[in-house]
N, C-alpha and C positions, 0 to 999 in steps of 0.2 A: 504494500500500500504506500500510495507514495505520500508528501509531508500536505501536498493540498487537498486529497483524499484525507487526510485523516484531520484537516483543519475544517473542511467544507463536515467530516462528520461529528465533531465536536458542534458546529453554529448550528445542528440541526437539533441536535440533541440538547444544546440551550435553551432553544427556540421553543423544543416539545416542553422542558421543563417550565418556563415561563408563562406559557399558555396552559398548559397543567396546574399553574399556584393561580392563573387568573381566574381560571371556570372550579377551583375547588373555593376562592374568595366569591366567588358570584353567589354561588350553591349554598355556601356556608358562614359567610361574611369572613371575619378574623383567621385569618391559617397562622397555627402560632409558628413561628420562628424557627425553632428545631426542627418544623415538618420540615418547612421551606428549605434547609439547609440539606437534610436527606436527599430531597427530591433532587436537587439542584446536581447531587451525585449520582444519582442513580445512568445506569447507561440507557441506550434507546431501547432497546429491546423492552427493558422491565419499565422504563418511562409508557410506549406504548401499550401496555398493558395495564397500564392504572387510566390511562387516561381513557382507556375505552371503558372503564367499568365505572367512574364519578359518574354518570347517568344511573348507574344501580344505587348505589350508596345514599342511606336516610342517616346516617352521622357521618361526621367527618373523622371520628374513629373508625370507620370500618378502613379509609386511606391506609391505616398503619399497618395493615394484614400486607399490604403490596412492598412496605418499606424496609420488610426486616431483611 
């Protein structure tokens, strides 16, 4: 993989997380802190995966089951 493949997969993967703390802030108002920070690491793979199931979720503890 070369350094702009792996730069271009990094912006994407910011991009999901950011947009993942926006619609769990819409959903839920306050995301505390520490989520945010998890999320902000998580890779794309398990990012897409929480981001399709905030539509399921009626607490915004159910998020924590995708962050461990």
């Amino acid at each position: 993989m070369s350094l702009a493949d792996m730069w271009c997969q990094e912006g994407k993967a910011k991009r999901l997380a950011e947009t993942t703390i926006l619609l769990l802030t819409q959903k839920f108002g306050k995301v505390p802190s520490d989520m945010k920070e998890r999320i902000t690491k998580m890779d794309t793979d398990s990012l897409k995966i929480l981001f399709i199931n905030i539509f399921n979720f009626t607490a915004i503890d159910a998020a924590k089951y995708y962050l461990q």
